[in-house]
ZATORVEX-13875 format. One line per field, with one value per residue (C-alpha): residue number from 1; z, y, x. Coordinates in nm, 3 decimals. Layout:
N
num <- NUM/...
Z <- Z/...
Y <- Y/...
X <- X/...
% end
This chain:
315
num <- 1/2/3/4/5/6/7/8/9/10/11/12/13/14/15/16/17/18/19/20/21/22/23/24/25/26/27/28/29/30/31/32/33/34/35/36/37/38/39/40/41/42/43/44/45/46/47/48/49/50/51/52/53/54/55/56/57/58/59/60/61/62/63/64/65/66/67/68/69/70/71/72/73/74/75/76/77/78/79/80/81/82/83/84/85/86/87/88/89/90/91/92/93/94/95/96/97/98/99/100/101/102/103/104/105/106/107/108/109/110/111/112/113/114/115/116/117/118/119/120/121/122/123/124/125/126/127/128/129/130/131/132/133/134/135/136/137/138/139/140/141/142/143/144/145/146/147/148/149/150/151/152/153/154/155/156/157/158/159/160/161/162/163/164/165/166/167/168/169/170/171/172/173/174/175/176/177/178/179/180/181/182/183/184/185/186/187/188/189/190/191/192/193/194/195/196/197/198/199/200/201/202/203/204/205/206/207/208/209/210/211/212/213/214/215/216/217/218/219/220/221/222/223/224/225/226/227/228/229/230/231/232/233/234/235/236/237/238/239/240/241/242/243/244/245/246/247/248/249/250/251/252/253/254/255/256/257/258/259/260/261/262/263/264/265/266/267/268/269/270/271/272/273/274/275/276/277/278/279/280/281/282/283/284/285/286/287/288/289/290/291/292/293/294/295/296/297/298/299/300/301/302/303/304/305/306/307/308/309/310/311/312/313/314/315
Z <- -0.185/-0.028/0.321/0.428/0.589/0.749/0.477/0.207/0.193/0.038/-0.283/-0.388/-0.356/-0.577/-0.838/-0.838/-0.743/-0.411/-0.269/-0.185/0.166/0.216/0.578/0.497/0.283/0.115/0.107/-0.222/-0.316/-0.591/-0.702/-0.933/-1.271/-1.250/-1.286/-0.999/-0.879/-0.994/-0.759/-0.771/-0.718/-0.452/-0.173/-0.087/0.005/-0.279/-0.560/-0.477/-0.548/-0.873/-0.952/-1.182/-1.400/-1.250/-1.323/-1.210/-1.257/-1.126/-1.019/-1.009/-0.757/-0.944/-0.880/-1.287/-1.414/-1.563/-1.823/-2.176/-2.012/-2.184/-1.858/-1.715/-1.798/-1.684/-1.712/-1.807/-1.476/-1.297/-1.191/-1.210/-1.345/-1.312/-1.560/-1.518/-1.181/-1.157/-0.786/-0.918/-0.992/-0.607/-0.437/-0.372/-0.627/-0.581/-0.718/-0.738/-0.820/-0.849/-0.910/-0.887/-0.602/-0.729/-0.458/-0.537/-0.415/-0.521/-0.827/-0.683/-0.845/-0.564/-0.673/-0.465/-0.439/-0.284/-0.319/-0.256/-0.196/-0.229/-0.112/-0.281/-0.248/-0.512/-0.338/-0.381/-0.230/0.037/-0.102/0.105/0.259/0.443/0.784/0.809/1.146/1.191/1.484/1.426/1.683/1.715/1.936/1.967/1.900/1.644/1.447/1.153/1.131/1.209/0.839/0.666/0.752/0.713/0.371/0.226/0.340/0.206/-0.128/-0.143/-0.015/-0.339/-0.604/-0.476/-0.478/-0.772/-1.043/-0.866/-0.884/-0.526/-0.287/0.065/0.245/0.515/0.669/1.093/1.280/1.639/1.845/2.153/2.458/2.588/2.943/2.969/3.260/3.099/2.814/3.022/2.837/2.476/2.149/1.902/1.590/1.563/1.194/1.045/0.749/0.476/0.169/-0.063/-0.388/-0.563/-0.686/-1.007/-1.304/-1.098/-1.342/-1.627/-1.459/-1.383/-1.758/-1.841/-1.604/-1.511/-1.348/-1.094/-1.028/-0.690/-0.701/-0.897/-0.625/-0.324/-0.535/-0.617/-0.268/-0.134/-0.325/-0.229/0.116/0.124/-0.096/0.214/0.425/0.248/0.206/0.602/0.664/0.412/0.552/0.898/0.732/0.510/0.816/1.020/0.860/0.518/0.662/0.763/1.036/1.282/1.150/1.376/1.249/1.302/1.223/1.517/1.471/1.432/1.486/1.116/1.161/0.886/0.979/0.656/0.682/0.444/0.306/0.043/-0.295/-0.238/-0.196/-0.037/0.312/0.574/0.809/1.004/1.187/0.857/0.648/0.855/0.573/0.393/0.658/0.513/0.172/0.130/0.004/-0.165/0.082/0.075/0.083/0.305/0.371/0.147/0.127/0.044/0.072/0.130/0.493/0.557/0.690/0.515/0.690/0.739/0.573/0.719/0.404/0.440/0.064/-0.016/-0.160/-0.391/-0.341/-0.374/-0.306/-0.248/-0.093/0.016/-0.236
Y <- 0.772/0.772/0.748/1.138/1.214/1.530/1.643/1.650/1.890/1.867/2.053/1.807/1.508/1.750/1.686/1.326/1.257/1.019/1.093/0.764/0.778/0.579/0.507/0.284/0.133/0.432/0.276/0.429/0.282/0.263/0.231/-0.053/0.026/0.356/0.475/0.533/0.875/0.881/0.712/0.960/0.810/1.035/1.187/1.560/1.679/1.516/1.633/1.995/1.965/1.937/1.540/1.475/1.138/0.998/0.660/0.484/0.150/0.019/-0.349/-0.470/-0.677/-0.973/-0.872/-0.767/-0.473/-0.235/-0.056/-0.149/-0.292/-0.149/-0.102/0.134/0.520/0.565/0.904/1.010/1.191/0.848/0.865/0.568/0.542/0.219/0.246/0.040/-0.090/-0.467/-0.644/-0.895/-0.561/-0.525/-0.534/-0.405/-0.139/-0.079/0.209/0.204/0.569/0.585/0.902/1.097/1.363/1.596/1.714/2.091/2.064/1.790/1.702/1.378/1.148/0.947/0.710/0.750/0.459/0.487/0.230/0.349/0.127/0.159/-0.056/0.023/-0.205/-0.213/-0.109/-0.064/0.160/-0.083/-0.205/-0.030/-0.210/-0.087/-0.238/-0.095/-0.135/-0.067/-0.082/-0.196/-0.211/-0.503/-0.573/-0.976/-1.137/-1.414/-1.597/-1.636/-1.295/-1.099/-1.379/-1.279/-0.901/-0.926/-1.112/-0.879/-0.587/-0.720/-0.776/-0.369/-0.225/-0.467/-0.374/-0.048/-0.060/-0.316/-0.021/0.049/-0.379/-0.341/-0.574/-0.676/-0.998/-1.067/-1.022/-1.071/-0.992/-1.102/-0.981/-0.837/-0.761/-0.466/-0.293/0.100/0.312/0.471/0.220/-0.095/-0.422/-0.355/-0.572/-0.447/-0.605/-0.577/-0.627/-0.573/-0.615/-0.538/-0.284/-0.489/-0.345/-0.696/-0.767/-1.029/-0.776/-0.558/-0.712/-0.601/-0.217/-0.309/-0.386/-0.028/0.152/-0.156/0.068/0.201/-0.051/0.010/0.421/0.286/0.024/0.236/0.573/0.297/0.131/0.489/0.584/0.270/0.348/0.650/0.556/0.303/0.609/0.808/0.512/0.495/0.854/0.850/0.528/0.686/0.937/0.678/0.498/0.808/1.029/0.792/0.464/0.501/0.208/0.180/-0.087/-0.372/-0.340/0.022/0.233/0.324/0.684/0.779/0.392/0.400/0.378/0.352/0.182/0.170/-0.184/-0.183/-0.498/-0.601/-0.824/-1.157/-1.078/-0.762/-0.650/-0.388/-0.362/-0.069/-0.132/-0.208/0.030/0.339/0.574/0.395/0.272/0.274/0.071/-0.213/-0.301/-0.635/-0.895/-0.942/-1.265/-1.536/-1.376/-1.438/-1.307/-1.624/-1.391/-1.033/-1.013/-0.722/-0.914/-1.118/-1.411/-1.579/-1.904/-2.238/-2.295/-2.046/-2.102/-1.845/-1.595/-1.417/-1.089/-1.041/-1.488/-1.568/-1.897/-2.045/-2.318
X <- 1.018/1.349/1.512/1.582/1.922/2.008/2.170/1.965/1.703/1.359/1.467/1.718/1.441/1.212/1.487/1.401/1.724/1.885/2.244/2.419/2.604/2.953/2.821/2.524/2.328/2.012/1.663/1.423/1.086/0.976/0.602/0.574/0.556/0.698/1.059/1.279/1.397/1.807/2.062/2.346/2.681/2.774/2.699/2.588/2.933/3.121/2.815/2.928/3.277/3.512/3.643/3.897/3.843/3.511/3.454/3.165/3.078/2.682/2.559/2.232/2.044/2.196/2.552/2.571/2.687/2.377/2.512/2.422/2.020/1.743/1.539/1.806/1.886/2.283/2.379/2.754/2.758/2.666/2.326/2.097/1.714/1.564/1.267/0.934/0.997/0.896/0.901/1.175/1.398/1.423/1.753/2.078/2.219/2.572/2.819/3.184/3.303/3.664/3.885/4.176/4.285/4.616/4.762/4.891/5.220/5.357/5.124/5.124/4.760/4.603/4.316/4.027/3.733/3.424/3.087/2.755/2.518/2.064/1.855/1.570/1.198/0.923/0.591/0.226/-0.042/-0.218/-0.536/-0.883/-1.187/-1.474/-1.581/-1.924/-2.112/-2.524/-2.754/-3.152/-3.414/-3.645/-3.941/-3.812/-3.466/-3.565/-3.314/-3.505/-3.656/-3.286/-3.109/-3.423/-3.355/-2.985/-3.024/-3.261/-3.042/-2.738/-2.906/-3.033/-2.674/-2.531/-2.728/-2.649/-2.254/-2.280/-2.203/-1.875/-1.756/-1.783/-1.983/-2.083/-1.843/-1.780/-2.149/-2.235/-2.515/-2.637/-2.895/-2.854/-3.111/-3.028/-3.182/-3.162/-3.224/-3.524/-3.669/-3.609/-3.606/-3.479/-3.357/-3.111/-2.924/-2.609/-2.529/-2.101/-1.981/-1.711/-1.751/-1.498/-1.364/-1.279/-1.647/-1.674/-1.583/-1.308/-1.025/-1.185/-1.178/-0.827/-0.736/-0.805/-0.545/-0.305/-0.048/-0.221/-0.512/-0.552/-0.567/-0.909/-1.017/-0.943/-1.145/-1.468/-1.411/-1.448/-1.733/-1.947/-1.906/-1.987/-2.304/-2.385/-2.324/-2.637/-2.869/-2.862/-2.873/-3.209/-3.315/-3.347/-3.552/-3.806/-3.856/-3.935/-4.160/-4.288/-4.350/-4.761/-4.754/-4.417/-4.189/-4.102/-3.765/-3.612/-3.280/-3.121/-2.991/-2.638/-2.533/-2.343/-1.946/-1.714/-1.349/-1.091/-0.916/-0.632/-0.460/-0.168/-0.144/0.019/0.402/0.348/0.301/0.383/0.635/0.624/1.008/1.206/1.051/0.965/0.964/0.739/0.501/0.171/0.339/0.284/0.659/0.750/0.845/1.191/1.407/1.328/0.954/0.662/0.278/0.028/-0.279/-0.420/-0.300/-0.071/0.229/0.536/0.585/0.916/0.988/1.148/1.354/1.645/1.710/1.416/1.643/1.325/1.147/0.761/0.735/0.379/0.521/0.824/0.848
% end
């Protein structure tokens, strides 16, 4: 992914490949663990002309020069591949490109120097929970009755989702009387909770496809909630037409909602201002920030001296 400028046009990005701009800095992200499109050490205008004795000379995040590293693919025409993007490869990559202009006349050689700088941010896909939210209703609000309901039902919808290392947290209820204009008096429970893809086992899954562990989670994460989805749509049904004697406790129809709540690894977050082309990344929190938790916001540290990116603390 790469900051868009006017001037470059969809097929040139389709050619894996990000213009610099003498103007400012480029932002790219990268997905970690893959490679990175190629920094070219030009810009759009300059790439379409003729240049007599390019040199170019690239520096890492670290202020070292890259050629000669193992993780990096320098071309002889300048362009940069960063290969198996890690979050402590974030940073500032900087291009000197240096070359000569004749000038027909006089046949005069003029050195000509221009730096290109790219910003560019190791990212992940955010991380997907479900908030599920039911309605039930009840002939009496009793405390005991609604955790023994809740419990049991908890203990169904996780043995059902259990296949997928997904499971139930997060779990509310409270119950509510309720008057309507035609029923009067009336008691419903009000039972939330999370669909959460990070069951006991889920590193094990993980282990299997390490690269792109949470393309798994959010596809089981998905499927489990949409598996909660059918066992109330079928539940409205048992309790209907199969139960023999009305339940005390009943489904109240078309109460299911589904909400995705998405969240980051420690050291990552989202930032919707700073990184507006990759807004629904969560991109490595950069220097001076740090992630302790799956929230979805870097926070900023006291010690100025936090010069790391992806810190899970400040110390």
């Amino acid at each position: 992914r790469a900051e868009l400028k006017e001037e470059q046009s969809i097929d040139l990005i389709g050619k894996n490949e990000v213009y610099g701009d003498t103007r400012h800095e480029v932002s790219v992200y990268v997905k970690v663990f893959t490679n990175s499109p190629f920094l070219v050490c030009m810009d759009l205008a300059l790439s379409q002309e003729k240049i007599i004795d390019p040199n170019y000379l690239w520096t890492g995040p670290d202020g070292r020069y890259l050629q000669g590293h193992e993780y990096v693919n320098l071309t002889e025409t300048g362009k940069l591949m960063v290969m198996g993007f890690r979050v402590s490869m974030s940073g500032a990559y900087t291009c000197t490109l240096s070359h000569r202009v004749i000038e027909t006349t006089t046949q005069e050689e003029i050195e000509m120097v221009e730096a290109y700088k790219f910003m560019v941010y190791a990212y992940r896909e955010a991380d997907h929970a479900y908030q599920i939210s039911v309605r039930f209703s009840m002939t009496h609000c009793r405390l005991q009755t609604d955790a023994s309901f809740v419990e049991k039902l908890n203990k169904i919808l996780n043995s059902t989702i259990s296949h997928l290392t997904c499971h139930i947290t997060a779990s509310y209820y409270k119950c509510h009387s309720i008057r309507t204009p035609k029923n009067g008096l009336q008691h419903e429970l009000f039972v939330n909770f999370l669909v959460n893809p990070f069951a006991p086992g889920w590193e094990e899954v993980c282990q299997e496809v390490p690269y792109d562990c949470e393309d798994v989670t959010n596809g089981r994460v998905r499927q489990a909630a949409e598996l909660i989805g059918k066992f109330f749509h079928q539940l409205r049904y048992v309790l209907k037409y199969e139960f023999h004697a009305v339940p005390t406790i009943q489904y109240v129809d078309d109460s299911f909602s589904m909400t995705p709540i998405d969240s980051c690894r420690p050291g990552f977050g989202k930032n919707h201002h700073t990184h507006q082309n990759c807004a629904s990344c969560c991109v490595v929190c950069g220097p001076g920030t740090y992630s302790p938790d799956n929230g979805v916001t870097c926070q900023t540290c006291d010690n100025p001296q936090a010069r790391m990116y992806g810190a899970v603390s400040c110390y």
